[in-house]
C-alpha positions in Angstrom: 0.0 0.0 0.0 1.2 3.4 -0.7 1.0 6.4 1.3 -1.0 8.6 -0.7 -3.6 5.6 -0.7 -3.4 5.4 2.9 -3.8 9.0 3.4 -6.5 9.4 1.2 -8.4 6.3 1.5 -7.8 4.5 4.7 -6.4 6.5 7.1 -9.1 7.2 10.0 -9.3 11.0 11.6 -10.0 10.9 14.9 -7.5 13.5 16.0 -4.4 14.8 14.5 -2.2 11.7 15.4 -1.6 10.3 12.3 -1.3 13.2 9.8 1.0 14.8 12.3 3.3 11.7 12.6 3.2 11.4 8.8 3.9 15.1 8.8 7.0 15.0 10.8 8.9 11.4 9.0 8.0 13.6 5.9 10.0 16.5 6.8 12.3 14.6 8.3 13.6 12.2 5.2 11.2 9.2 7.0 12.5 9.6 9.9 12.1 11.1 13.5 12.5 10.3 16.8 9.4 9.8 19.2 10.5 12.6 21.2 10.5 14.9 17.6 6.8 13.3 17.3 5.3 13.5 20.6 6.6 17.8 20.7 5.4 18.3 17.2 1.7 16.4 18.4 1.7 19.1 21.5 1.7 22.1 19.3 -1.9 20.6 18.4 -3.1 20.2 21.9 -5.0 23.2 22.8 -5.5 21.6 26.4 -1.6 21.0 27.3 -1.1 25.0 26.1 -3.4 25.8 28.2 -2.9 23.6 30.9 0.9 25.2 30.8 -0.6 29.0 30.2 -1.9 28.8 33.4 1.4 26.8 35.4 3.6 29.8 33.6 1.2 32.4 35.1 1.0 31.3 38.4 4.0 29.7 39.0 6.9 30.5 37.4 6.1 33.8 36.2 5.0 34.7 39.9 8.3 33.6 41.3 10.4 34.9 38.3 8.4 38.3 38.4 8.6 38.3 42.6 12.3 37.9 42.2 13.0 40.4 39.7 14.1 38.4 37.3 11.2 39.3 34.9 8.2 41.7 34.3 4.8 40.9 33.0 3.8 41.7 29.6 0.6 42.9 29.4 -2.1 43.7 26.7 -4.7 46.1 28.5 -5.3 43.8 31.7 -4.4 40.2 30.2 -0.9 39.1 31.1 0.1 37.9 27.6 4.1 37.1 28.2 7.3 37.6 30.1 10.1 39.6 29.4 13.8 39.3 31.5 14.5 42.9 33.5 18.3 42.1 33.7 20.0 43.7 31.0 23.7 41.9 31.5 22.6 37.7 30.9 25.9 36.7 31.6 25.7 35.9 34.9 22.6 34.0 34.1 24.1 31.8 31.7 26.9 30.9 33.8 24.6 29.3 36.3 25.2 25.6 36.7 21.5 24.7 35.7 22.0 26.6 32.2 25.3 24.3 31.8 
């Protein structure tokens, strides 16, 4: 069986699984790692975005933004990012988790 007559005849869409694997090998000469798949399927998972949206808000960015490491970014009253307030990142790099 060929691809293109899996794709268009047999394959089954109940989510994004398949056409996003199939997407990946593709653009990776056939193949890919399933670490490559899995973070290319998570870019389709409106829940696990979301799910990490709200850990970033009110976990790490609270910590970062209490330690003056970052600032919020905001659009009118929705926090829509971070941004570092140290303007010399050596330091930061240097660390011995960033190593």
């Amino acid at each position: 069986m060929s691809l293109k007559d899996f794709t268009n005849n047999r394959m089954k869409m109940s989510h994004v699984y398949q056409p996003v694997t199939l997407k990946v090998l593709l653009q990776q000469n056939g193949q890919a790692t399933i670490d490559e798949i899995a973070k290319s399927l998570l870019l389709y998972d409106q829940s696990q975005i979301d799910y990490y949206g709200l850990r970033t808000k009110s976990l790490v960015g609270k910590v970062l933004t209490n330690n003056d490491v970052v600032e919020p970014i905001k659009q009118g009253r929705s926090l829509v990012g971070y941004r570092l307030v140290q303007d010399d990142l050596t330091e930061a790099f240097q660390s011995p988790i960033m190593t």
